[in-house]
C-alpha atoms as a printed R data frame, in Angstrom:
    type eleno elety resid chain resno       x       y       z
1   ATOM     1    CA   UNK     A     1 -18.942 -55.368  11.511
2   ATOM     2    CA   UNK     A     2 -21.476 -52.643  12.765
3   ATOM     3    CA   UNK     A     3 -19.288 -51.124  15.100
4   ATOM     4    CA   UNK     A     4 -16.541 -51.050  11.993
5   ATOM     5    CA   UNK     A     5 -18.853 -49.044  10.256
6   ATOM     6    CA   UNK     A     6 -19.869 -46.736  13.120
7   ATOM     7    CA   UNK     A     7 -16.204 -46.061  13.234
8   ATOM     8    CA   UNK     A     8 -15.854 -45.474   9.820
9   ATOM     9    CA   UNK     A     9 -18.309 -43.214   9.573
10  ATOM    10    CA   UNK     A    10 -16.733 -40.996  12.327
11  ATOM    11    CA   UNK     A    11 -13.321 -40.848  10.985
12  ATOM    12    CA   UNK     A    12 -14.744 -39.613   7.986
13  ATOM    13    CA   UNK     A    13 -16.891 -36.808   9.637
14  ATOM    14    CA   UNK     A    14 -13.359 -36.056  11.291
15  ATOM    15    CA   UNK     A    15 -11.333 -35.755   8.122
16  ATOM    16    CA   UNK     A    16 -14.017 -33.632   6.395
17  ATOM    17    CA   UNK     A    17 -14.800 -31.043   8.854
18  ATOM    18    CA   UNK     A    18 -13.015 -28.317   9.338
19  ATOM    19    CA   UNK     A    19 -10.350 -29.103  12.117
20  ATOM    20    CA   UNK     A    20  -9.048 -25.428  12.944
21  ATOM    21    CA   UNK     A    21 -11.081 -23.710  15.617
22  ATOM    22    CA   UNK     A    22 -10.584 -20.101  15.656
23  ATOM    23    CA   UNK     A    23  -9.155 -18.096  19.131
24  ATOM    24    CA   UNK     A    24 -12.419 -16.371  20.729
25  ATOM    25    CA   UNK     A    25 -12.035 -12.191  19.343
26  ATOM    26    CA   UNK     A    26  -9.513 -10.408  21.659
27  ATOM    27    CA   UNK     A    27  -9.722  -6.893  22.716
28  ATOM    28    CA   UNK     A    28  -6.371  -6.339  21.458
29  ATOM    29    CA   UNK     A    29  -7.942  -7.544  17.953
30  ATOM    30    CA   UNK     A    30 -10.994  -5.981  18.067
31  ATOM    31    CA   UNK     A    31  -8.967  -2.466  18.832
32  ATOM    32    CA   UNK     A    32  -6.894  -3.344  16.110
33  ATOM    33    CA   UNK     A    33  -9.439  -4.150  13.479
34  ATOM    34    CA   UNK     A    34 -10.754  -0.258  14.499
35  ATOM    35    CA   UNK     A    35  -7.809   1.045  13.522
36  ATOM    36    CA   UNK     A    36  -7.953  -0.401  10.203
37  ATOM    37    CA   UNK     A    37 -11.318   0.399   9.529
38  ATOM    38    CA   UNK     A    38 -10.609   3.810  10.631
39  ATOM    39    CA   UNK     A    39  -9.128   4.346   7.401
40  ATOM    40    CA   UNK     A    40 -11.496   3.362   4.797
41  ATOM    41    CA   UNK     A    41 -12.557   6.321   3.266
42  ATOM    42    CA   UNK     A    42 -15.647   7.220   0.617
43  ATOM    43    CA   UNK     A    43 -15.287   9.680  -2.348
44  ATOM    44    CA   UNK     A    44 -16.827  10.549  -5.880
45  ATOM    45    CA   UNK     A    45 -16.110  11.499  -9.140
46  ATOM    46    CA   UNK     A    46 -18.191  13.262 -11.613
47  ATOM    47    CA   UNK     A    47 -16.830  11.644 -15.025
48  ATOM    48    CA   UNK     A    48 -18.756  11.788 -18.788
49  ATOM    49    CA   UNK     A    49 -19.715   9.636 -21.366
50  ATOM    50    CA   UNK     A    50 -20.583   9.433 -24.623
51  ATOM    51    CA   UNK     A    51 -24.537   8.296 -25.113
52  ATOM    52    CA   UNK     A    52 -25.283   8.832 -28.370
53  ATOM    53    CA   UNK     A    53 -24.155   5.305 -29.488
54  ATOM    54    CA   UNK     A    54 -26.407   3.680 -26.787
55  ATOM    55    CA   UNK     A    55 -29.148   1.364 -28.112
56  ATOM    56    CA   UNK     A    56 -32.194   3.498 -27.183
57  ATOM    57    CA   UNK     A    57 -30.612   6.634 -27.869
58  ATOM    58    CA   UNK     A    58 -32.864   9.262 -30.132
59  ATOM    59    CA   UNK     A    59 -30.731  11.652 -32.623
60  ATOM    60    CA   UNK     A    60 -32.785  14.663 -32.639
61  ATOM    61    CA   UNK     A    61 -34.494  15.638 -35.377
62  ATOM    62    CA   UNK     A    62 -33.528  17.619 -38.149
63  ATOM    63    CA   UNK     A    63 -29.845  16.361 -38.470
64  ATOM    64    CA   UNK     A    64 -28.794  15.253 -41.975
65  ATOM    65    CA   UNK     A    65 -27.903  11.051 -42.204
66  ATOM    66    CA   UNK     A    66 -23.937  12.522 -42.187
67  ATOM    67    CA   UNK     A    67 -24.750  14.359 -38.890
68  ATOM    68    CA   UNK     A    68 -26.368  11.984 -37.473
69  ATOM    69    CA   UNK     A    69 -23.964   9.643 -37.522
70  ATOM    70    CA   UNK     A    70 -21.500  11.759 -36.088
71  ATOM    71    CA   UNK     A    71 -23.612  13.314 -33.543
72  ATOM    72    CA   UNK     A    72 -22.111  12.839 -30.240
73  ATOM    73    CA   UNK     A    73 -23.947  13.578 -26.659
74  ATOM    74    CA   UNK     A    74 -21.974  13.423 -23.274
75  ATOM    75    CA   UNK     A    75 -23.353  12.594 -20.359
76  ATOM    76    CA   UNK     A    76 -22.154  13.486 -16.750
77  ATOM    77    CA   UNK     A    77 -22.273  10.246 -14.214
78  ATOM    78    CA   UNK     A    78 -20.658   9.362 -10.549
79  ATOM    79    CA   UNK     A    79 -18.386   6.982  -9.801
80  ATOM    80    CA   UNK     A    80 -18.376   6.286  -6.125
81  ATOM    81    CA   UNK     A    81 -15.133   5.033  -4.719
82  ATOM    82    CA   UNK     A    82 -14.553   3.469  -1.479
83  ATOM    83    CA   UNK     A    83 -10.270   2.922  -0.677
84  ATOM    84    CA   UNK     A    84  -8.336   1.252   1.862
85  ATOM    85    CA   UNK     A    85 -10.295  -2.024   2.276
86  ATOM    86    CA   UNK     A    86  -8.197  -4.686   3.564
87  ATOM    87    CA   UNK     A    87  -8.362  -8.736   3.569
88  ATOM    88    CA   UNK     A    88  -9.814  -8.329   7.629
89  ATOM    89    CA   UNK     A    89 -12.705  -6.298   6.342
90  ATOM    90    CA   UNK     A    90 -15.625  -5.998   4.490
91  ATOM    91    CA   UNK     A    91 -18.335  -3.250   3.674
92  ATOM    92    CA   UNK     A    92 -22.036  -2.805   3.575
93  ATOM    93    CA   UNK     A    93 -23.393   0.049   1.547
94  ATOM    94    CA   UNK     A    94 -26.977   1.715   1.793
95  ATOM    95    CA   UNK     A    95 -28.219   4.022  -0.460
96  ATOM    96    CA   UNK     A    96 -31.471   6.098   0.720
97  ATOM    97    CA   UNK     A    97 -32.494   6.805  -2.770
98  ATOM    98    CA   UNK     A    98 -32.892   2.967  -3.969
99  ATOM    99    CA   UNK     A    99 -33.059   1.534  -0.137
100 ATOM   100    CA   UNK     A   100 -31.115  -0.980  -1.298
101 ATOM   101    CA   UNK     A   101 -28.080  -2.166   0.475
102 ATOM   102    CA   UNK     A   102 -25.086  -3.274  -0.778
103 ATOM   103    CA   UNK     A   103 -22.155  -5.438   0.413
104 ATOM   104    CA   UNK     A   104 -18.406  -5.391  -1.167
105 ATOM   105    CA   UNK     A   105 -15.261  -7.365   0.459
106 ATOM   106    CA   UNK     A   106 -11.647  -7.218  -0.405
107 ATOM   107    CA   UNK     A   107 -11.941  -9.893  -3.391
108 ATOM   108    CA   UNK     A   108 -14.270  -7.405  -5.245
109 ATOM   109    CA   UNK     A   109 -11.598  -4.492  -4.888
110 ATOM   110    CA   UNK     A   110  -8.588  -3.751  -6.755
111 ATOM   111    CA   UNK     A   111  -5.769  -3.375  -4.667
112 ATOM   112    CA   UNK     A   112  -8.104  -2.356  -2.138
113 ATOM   113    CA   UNK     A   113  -9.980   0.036  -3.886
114 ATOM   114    CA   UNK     A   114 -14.453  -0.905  -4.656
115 ATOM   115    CA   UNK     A   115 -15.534   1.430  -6.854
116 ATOM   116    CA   UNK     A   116 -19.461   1.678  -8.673
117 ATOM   117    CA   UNK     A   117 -21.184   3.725 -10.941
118 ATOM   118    CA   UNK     A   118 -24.312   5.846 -10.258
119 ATOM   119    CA   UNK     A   119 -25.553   6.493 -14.249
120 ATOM   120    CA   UNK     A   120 -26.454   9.802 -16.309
121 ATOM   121    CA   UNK     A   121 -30.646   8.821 -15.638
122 ATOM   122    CA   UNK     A   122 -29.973   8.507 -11.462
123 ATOM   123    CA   UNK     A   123 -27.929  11.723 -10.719
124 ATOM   124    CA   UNK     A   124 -30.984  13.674 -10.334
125 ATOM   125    CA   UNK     A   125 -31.320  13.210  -6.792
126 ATOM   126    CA   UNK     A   126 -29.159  14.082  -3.952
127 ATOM   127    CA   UNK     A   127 -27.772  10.702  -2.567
128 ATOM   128    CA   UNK     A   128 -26.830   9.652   1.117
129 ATOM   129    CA   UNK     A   129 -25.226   6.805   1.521
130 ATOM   130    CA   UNK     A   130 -23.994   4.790   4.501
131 ATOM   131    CA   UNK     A   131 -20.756   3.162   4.245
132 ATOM   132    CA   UNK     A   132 -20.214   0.625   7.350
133 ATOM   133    CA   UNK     A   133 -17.111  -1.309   8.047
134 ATOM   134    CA   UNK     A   134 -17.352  -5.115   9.300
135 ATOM   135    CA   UNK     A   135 -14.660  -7.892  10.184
136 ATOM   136    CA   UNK     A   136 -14.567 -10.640   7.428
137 ATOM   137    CA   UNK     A   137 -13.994 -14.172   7.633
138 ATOM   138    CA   UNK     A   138 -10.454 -13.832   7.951
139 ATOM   139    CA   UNK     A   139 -10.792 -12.615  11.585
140 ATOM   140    CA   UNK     A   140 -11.515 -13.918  15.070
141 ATOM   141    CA   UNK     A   141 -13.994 -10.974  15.422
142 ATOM   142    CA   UNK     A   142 -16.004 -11.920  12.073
143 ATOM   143    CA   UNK     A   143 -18.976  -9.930  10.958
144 ATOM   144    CA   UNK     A   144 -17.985  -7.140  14.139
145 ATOM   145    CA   UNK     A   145 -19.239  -3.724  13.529
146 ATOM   146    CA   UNK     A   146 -16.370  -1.422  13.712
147 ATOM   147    CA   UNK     A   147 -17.148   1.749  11.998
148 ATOM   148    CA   UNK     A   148 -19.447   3.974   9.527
149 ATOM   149    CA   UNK     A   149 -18.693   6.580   7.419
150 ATOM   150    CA   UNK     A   150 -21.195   8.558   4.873
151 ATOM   151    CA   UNK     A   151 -20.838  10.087   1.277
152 ATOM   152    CA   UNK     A   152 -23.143  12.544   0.045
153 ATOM   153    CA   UNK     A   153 -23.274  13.346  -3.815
154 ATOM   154    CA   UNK     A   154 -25.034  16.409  -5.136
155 ATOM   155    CA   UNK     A   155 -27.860  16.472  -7.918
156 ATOM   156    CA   UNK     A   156 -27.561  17.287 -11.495
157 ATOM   157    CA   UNK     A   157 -29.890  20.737 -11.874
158 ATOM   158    CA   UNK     A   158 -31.631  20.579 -15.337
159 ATOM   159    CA   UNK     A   159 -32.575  24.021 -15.066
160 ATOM   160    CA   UNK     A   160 -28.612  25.218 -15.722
161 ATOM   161    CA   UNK     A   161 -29.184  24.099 -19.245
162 ATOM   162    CA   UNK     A   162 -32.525  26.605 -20.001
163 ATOM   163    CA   UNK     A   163 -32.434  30.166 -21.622
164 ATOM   164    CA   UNK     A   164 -32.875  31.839 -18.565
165 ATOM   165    CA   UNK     A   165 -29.705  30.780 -17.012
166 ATOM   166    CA   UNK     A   166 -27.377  32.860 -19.295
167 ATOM   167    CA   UNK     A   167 -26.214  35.819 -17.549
168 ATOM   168    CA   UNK     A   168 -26.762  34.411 -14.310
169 ATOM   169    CA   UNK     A   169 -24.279  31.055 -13.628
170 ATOM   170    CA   UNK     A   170 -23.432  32.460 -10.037
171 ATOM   171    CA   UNK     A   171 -26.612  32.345  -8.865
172 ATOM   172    CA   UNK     A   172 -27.306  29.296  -7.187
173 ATOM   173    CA   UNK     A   173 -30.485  28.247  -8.865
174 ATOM   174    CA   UNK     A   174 -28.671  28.056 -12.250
175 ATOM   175    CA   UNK     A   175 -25.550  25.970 -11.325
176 ATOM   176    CA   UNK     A   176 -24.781  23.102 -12.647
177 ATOM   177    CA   UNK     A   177 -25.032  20.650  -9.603
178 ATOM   178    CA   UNK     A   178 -26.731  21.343  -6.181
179 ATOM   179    CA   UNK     A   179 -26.301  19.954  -2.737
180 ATOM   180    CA   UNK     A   180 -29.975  21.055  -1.690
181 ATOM   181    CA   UNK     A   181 -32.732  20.298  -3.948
182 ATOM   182    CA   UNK     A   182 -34.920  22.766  -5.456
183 ATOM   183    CA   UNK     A   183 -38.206  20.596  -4.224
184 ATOM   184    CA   UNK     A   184 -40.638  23.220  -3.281
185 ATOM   185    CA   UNK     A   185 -39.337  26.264  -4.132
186 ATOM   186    CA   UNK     A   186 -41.850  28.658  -5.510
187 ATOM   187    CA   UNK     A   187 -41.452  31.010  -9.073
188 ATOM   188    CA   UNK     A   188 -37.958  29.427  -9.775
189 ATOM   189    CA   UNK     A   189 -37.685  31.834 -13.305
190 ATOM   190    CA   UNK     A   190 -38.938  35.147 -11.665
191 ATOM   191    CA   UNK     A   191 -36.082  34.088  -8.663
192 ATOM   192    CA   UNK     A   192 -33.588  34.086 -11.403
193 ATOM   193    CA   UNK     A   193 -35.425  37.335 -13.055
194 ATOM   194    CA   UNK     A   194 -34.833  39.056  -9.959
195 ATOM   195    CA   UNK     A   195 -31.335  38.015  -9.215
196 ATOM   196    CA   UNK     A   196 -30.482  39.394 -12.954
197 ATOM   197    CA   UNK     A   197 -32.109  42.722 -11.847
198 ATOM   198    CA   UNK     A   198 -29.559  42.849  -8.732
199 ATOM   199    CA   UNK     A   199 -32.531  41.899  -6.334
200 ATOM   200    CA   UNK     A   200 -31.178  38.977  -4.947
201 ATOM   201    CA   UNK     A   201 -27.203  37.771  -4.033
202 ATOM   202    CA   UNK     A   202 -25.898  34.379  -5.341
203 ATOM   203    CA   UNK     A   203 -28.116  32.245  -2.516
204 ATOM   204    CA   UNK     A   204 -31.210  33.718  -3.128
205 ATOM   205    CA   UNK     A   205 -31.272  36.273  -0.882
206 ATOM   206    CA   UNK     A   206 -33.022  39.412  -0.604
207 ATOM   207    CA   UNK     A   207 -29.822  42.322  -0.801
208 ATOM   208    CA   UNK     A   208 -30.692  45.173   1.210
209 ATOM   209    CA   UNK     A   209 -29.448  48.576  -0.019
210 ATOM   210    CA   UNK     A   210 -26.595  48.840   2.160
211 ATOM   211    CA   UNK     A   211 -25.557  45.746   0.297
212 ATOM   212    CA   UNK     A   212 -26.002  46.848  -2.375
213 ATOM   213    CA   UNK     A   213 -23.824  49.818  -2.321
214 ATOM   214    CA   UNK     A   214 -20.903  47.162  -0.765
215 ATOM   215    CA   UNK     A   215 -21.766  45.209  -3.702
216 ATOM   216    CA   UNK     A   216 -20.869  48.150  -6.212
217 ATOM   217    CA   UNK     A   217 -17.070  48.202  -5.786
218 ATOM   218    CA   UNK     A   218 -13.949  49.954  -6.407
219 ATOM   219    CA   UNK     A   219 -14.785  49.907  -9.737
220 ATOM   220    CA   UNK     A   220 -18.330  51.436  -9.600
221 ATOM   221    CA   UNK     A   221 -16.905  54.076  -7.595
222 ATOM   222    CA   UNK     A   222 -14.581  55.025  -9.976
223 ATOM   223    CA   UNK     A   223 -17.280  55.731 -12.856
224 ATOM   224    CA   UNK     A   224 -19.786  57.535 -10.740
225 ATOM   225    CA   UNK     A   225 -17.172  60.008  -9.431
226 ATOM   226    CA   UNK     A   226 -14.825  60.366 -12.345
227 ATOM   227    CA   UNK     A   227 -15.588  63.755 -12.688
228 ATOM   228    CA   UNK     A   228 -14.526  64.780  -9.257
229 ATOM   229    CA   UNK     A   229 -11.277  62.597  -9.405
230 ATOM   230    CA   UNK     A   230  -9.857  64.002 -12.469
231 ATOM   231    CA   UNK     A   231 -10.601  67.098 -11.119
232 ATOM   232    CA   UNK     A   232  -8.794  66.459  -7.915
233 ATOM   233    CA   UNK     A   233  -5.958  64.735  -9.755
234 ATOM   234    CA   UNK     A   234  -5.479  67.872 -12.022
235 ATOM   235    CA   UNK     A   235  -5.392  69.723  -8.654
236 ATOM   236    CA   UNK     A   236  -2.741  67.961  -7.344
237 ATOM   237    CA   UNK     A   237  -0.595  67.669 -10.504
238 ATOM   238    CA   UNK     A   238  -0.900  70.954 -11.222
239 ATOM   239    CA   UNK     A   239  -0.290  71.915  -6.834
240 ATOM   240    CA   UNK     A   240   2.942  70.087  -7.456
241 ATOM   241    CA   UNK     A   241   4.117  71.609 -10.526
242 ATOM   242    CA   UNK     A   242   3.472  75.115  -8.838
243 ATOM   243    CA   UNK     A   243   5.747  73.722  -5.550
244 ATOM   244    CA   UNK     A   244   8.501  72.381  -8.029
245 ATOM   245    CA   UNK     A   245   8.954  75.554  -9.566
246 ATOM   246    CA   UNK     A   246   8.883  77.809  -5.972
247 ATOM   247    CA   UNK     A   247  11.693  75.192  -4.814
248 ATOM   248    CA   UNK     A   248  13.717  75.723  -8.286
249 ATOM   249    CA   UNK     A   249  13.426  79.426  -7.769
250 ATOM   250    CA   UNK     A   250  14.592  79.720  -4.283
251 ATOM   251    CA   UNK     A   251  17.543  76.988  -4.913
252 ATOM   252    CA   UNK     A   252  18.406  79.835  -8.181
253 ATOM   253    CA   UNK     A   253  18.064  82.990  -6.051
254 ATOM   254    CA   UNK     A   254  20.690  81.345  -3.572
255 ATOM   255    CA   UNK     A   255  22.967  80.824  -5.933
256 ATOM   256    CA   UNK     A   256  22.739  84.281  -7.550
């Protein structure tokens, strides 16, 4: 009876473990699991939202009940989208801002595709993030490393919204999103005071005179000498009038 029950008990381990051992990972595989990583890609897009009808959203003051109520505020926000994940893959994402890491396989994709949101409040940073490609489950060569891309996105600059932008949306200071950050940069208003006065080109650089008489153009040309060019063109009009009539003369006397 004991020995019944011994082998009872190992049939049933048997029957309810998992009978199909996988192949060891191949090179062949492994190469080929590259190759697929190889094309997952990272990208962004800077989309907008209405926030006005969020829950802790203040009208500002002043407004009427009417135009409060219709008062609308859009918001700019990232969505972060990473394409061409496949069944034998999954990803691990790290973003330097949080430190946080985050991991996505094919059954959280659609048709491939993970995308995420990075809200109106967190865009005010510039954001690295680390996008590495592992083997899934579905693969001899589970969890394998088998490549990293990166995705940077660029920070919202609060200063394009003040005063002291207008007039002066080229200059790099005043644009609406930045790839470097402004972090330590000294006198940002008298920067942009100076680039209005022609002081500094659209990176913040000092413009030697040189520059700025490369800087002036055709066009500038044209008004400070106007003068002298409608005085040469007058010349020149009149010069070939004064030929024109010498030729018509000659061809006359010839005839004659």
């Amino acid at each position: 009876m004991k020995k019944f029950k011994v082998l009872a008990l190992i049939l049933t381990l048997f029957f309810i473990s998992d009978p199909v051992v996988k192949a060891a990972c191949s090179t062949e595989e492994s190469v080929k699991l590259s190759k697929e990583a190889g094309n997952v890609k990272a990208s962004y897009e800077i989309l907008q939202k209405d926030i006005s009808k969020e829950p802790n959203f203040n009208v500002p003051d002043g407004l009427t009940p009417e135009e409060a109520a219709e008062y609308v505020s859009m918001q700019d926000y990232f969505r972060i989208y990473i394409t061409n994940l496949t069944e034998n893959l999954y990803v691990t994402v790290y973003d330097n801002i949080t430190n946080e890491t985050r991991t996505f396989s094919y059954s959280d994709s659609k048709d491939g595709t993970i995308s995420f949101d990075v809200d109106y409040y967190e865009i005010y940073d510039i954001r690295n993030y680390v996008i590495t490609v592992y083997s899934s489950i579905n693969t001899n060569c589970q969890d394998q490393k088998l490549y990293t891309t990166y995705l940077t996105t660029p920070m919202y600059n609060f200063y394009n919204e003040d005063p002291a932008c207008n007039g002066a949306e080229d200059f790099y200071i005043c644009q609406k999103y930045l790839s470097v950050s402004l972090k330590g940069i000294n006198d940002i208003f008298g920067k942009i005071e100076r680039y209005k006065e022609g002081k500094l080109n659209n990176d913040g650089e000092e413009i030697t005179e040189p520059e700025k008489e490369k800087d002036k153009g055709f066009g500038t040309f044209l008004k400070e000498n106007k003068s002298v060019i409608i005085a040469v063109t007058v010349c020149v009009v009149a010069i070939g009038g004064l030929v024109t009539v010498i030729i018509v003369k000659k061809q006359r006397s010839k005839r004659i």
